[in-house]
Every structure is written in structure tokens, then in C-alpha cells.
Chimera marker file (.cmm) of the C-alpha trace (Angstrom):
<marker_set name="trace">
<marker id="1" x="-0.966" y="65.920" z="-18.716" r="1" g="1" b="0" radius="0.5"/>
<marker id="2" x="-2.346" y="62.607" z="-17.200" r="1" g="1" b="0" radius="0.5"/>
<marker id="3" x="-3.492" y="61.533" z="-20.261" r="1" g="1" b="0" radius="0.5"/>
<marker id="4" x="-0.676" y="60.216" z="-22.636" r="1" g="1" b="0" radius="0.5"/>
<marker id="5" x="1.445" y="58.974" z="-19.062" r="1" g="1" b="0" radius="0.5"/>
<marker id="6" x="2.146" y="55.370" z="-19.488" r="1" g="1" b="0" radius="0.5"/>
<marker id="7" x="1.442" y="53.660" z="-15.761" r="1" g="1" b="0" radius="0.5"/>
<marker id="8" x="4.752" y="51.969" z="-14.253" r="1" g="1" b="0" radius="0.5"/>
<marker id="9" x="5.295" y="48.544" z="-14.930" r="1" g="1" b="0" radius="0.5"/>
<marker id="10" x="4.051" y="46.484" z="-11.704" r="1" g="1" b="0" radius="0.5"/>
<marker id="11" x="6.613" y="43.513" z="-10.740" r="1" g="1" b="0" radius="0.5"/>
<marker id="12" x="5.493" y="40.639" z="-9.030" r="1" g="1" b="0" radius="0.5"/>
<marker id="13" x="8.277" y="38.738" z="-6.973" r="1" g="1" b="0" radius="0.5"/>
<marker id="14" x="6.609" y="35.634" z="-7.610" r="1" g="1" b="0" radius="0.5"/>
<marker id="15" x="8.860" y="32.572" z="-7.863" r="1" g="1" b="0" radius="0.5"/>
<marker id="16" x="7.387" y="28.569" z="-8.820" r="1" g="1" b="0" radius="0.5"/>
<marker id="17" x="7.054" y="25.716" z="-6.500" r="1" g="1" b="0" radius="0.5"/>
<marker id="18" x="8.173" y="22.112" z="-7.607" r="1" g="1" b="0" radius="0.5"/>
<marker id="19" x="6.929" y="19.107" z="-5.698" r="1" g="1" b="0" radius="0.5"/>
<marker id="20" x="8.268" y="15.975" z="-6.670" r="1" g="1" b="0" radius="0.5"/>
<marker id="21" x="6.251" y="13.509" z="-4.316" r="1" g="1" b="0" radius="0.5"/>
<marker id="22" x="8.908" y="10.432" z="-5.579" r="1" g="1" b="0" radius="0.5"/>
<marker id="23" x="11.946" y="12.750" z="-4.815" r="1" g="1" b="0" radius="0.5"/>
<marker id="24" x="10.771" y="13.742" z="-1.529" r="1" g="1" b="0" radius="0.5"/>
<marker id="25" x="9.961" y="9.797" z="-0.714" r="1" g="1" b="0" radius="0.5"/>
<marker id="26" x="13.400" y="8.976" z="-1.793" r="1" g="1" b="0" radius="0.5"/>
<marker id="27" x="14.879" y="11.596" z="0.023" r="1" g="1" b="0" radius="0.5"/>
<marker id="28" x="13.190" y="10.379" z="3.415" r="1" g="1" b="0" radius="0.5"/>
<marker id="29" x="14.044" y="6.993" z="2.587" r="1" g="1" b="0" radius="0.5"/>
<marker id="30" x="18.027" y="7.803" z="2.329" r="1" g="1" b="0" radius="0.5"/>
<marker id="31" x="17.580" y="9.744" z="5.671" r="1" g="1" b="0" radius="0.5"/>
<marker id="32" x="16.016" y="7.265" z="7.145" r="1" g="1" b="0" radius="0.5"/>
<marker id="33" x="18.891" y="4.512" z="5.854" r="1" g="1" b="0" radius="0.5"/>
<marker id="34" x="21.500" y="7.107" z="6.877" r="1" g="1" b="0" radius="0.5"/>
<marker id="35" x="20.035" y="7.403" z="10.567" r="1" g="1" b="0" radius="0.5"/>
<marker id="36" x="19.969" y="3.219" z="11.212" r="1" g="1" b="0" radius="0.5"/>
<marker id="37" x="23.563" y="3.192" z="9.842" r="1" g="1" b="0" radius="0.5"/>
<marker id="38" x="24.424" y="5.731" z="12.624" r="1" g="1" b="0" radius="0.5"/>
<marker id="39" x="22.805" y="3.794" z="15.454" r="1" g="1" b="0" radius="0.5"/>
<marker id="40" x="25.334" y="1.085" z="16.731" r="1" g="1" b="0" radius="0.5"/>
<marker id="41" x="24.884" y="-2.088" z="16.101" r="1" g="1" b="0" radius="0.5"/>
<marker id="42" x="23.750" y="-4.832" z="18.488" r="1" g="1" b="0" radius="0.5"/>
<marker id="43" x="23.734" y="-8.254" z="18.163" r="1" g="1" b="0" radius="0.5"/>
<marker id="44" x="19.991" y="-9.906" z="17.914" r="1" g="1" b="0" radius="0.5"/>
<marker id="45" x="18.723" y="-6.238" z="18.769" r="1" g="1" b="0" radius="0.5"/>
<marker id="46" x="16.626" y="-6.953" z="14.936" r="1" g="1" b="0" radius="0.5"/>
<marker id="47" x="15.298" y="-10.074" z="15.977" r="1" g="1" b="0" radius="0.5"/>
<marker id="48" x="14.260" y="-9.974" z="19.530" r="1" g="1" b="0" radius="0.5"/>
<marker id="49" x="10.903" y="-8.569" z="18.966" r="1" g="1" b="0" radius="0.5"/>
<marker id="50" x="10.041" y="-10.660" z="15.224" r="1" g="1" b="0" radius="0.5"/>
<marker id="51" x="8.549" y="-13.730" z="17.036" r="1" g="1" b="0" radius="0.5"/>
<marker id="52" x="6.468" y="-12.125" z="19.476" r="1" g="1" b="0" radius="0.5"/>
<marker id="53" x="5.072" y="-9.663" z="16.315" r="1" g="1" b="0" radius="0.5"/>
<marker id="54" x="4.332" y="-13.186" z="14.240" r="1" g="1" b="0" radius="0.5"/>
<marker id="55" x="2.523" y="-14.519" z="17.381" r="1" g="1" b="0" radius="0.5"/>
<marker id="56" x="0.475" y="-11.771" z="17.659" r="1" g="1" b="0" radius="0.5"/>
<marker id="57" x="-0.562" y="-11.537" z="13.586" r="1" g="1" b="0" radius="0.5"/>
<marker id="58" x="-1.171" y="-15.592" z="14.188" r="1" g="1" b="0" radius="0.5"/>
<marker id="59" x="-3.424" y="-14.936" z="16.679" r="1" g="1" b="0" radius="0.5"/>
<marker id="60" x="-5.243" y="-11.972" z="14.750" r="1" g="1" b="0" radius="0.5"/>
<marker id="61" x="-6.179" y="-14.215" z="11.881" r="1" g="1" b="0" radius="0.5"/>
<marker id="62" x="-7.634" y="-16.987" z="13.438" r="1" g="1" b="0" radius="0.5"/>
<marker id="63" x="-9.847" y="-19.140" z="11.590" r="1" g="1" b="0" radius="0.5"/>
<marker id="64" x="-13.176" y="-19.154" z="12.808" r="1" g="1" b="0" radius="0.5"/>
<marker id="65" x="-15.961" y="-21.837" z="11.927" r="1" g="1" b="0" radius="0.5"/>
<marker id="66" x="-17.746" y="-19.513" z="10.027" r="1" g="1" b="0" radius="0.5"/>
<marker id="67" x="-14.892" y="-18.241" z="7.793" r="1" g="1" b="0" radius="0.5"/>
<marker id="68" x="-14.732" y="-22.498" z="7.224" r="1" g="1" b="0" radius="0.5"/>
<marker id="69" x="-18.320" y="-22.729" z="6.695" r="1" g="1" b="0" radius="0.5"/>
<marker id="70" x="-18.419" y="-19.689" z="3.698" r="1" g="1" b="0" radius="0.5"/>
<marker id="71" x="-14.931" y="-21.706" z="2.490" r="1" g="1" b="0" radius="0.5"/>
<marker id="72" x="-17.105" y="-24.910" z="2.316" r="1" g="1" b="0" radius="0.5"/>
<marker id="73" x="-19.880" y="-23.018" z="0.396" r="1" g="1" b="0" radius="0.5"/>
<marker id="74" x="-17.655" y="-21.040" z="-1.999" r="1" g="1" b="0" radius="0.5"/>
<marker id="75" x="-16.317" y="-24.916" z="-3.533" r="1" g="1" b="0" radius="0.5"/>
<marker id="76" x="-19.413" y="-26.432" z="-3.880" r="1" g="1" b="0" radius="0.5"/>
<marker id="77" x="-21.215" y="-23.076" z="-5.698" r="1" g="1" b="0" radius="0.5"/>
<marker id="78" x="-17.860" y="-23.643" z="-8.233" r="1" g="1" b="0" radius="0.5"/>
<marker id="79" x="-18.484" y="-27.398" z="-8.165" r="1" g="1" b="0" radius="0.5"/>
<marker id="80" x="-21.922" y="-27.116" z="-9.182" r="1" g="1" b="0" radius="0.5"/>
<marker id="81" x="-21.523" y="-24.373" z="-11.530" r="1" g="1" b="0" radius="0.5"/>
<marker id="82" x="-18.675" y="-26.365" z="-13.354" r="1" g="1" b="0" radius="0.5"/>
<marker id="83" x="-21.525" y="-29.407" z="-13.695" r="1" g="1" b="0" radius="0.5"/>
<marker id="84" x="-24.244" y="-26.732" z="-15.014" r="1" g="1" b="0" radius="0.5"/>
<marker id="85" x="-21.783" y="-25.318" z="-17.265" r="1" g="1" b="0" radius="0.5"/>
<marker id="86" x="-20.392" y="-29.569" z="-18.609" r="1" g="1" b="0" radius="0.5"/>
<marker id="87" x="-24.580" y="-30.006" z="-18.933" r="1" g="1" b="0" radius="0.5"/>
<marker id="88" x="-25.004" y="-27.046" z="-20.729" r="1" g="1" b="0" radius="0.5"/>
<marker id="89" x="-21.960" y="-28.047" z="-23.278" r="1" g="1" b="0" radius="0.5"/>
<marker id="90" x="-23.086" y="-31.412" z="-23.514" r="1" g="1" b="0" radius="0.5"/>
<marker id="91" x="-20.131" y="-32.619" z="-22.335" r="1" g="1" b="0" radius="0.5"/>
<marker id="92" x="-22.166" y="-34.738" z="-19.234" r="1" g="1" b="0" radius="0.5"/>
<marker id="93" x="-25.285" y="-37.412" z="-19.543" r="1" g="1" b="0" radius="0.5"/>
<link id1="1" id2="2" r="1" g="1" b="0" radius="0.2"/>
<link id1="2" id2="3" r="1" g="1" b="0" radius="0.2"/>
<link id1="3" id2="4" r="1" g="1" b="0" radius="0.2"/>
<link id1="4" id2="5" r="1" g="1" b="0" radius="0.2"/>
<link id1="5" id2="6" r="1" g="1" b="0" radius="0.2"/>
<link id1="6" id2="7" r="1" g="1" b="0" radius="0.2"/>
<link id1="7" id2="8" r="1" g="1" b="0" radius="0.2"/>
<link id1="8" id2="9" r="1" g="1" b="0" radius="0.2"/>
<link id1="9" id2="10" r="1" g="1" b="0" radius="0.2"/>
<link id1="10" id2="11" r="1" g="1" b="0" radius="0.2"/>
<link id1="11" id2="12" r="1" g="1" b="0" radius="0.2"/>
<link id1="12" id2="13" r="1" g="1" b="0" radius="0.2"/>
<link id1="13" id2="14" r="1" g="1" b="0" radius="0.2"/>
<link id1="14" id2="15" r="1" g="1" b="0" radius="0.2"/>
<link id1="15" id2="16" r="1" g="1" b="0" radius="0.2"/>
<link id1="16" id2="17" r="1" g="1" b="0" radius="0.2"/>
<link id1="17" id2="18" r="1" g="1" b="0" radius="0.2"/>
<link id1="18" id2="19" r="1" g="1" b="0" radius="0.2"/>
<link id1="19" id2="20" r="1" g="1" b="0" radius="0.2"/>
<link id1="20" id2="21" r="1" g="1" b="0" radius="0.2"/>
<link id1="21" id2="22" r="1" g="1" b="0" radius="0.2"/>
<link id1="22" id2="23" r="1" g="1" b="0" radius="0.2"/>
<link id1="23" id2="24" r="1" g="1" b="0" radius="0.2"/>
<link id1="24" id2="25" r="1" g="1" b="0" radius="0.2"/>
<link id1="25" id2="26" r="1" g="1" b="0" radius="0.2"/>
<link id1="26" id2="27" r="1" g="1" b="0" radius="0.2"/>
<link id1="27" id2="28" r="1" g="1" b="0" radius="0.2"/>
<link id1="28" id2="29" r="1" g="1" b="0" radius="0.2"/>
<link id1="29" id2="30" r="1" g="1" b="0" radius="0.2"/>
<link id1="30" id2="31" r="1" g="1" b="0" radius="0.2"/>
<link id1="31" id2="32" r="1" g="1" b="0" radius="0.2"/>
<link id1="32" id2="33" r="1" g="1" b="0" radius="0.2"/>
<link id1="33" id2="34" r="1" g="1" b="0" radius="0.2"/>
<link id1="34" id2="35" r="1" g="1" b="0" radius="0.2"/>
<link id1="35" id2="36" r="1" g="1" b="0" radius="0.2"/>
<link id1="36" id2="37" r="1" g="1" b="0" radius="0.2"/>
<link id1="37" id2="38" r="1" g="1" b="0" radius="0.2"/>
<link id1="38" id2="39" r="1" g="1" b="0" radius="0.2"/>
<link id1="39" id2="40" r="1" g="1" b="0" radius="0.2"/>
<link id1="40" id2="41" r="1" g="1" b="0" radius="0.2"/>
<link id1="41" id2="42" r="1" g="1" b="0" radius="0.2"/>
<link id1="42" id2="43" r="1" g="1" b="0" radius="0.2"/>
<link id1="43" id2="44" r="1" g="1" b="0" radius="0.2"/>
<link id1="44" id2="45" r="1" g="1" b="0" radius="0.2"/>
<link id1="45" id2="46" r="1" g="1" b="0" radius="0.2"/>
<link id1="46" id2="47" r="1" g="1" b="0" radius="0.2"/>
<link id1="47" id2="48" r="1" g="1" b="0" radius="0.2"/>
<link id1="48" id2="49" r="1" g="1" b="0" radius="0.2"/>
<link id1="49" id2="50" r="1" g="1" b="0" radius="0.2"/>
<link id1="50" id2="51" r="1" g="1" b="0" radius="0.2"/>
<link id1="51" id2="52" r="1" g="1" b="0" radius="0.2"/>
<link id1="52" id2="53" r="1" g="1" b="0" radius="0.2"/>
<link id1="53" id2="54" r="1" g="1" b="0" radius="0.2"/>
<link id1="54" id2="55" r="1" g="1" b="0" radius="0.2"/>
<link id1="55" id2="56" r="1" g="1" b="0" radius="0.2"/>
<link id1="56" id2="57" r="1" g="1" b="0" radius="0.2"/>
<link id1="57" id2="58" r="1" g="1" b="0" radius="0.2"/>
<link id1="58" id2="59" r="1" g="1" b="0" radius="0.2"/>
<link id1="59" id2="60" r="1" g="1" b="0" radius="0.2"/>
<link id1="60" id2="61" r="1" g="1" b="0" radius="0.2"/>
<link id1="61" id2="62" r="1" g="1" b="0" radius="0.2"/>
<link id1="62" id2="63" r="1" g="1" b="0" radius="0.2"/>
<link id1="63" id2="64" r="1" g="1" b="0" radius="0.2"/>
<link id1="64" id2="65" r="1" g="1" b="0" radius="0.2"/>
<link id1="65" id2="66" r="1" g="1" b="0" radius="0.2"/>
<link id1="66" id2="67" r="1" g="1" b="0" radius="0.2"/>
<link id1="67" id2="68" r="1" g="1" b="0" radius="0.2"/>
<link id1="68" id2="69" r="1" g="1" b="0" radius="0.2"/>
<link id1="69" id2="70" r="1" g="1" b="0" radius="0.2"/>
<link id1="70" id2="71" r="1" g="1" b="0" radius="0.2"/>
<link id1="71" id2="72" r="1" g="1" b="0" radius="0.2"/>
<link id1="72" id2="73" r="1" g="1" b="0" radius="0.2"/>
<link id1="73" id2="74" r="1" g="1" b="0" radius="0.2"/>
<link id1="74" id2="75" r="1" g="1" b="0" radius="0.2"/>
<link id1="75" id2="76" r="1" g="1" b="0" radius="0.2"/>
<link id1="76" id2="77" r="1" g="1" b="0" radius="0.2"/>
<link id1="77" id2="78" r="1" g="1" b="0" radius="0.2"/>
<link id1="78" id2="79" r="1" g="1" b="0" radius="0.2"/>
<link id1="79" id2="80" r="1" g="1" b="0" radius="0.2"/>
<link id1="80" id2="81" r="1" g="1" b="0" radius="0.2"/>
<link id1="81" id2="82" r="1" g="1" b="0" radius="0.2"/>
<link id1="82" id2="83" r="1" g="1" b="0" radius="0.2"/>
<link id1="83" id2="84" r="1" g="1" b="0" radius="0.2"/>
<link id1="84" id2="85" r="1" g="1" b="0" radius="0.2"/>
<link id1="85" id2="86" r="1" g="1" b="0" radius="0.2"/>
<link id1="86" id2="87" r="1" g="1" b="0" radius="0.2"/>
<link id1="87" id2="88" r="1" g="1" b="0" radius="0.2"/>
<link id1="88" id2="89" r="1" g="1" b="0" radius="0.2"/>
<link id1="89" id2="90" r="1" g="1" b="0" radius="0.2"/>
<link id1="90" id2="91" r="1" g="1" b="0" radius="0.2"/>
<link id1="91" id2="92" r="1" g="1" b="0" radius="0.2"/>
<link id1="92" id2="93" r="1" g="1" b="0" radius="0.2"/>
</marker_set>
């Protein structure tokens, strides 16, 4: 009785997942657009904060006498390799 019973098919609802990381950046880069087109404009509203951000990145690279002194270093190690290198070739004494 049991034995020549086929089993019922199973069915899986299963339904594939795309992700398309470059069509969800674009996507969130046309919302974004979309939203600053909405906001109303004012005038100098873009550039009233740009100088005080380019002060601030001025003052975060400063350059200290030690970044000068490796600076220093780094030419003459190329200026005395480029001698070696004319000795070497004969091209020099």
C-alpha cells in the first residue's frame, strides 16, 4: 500500500535577491540631488561656511620642523644616490 506511493512534490516559495551596490549608490545620489533642489535657495547660504572649513584644514596641516627636516633628508639621499649611480656608470671623475 505505502510502498509504490510517490511522496508529494514539496514547493519552496523561495524567490532571488539582486543587489546592485552601483544602482543603489546612484539611486541615493538622485535622491539626494532631488532633496537640495527642493530646499529653497538662498543667496551665499553655499559659501558662508567654505572659508572657515579651509582655515581649519590650513591649520590641520601645518608644517612642522620635523616634517622639513625628513624633506631636507629625502633630497639629499636622491642627490647622493644620483652621484653613486653617475660613478657607477662612469659618467663622473
Amino acid at each position: 500500500m505505502g510502498f509504490f506511493q510517490q511522496p508529494k512534490i514539496r514547493k519552496f516559495n523561495y524567490q532571488p535577491v539582486f543587489y546592485d551596490e552601483r544602482k543603489e549608490a546612484l539611486k541615493n545620489k538622485i535622491d539626494a540631488a532631488e532633496r537640495e533642489r527642493a530646499r529653497e535657495y538662498v543667496p551665499g547660504a553655499s559659501i558662508k561656511g567654505s572659508f572657515k572649513r579651509m582655515e581649519v584644514q590650513r591649520k590641520e596641516l601645518k608644517y612642522t620642523p620635523f616634517m622639513r627636516f625628513i624633506s631636507i633628508m629625502g633630497i639629499a639621499a636622491a642627490l647622493v644616490a644620483a652621484v653613486y649611480m653617475a660613478q657607477l656608470m662612469g659618467l663622473l671623475f
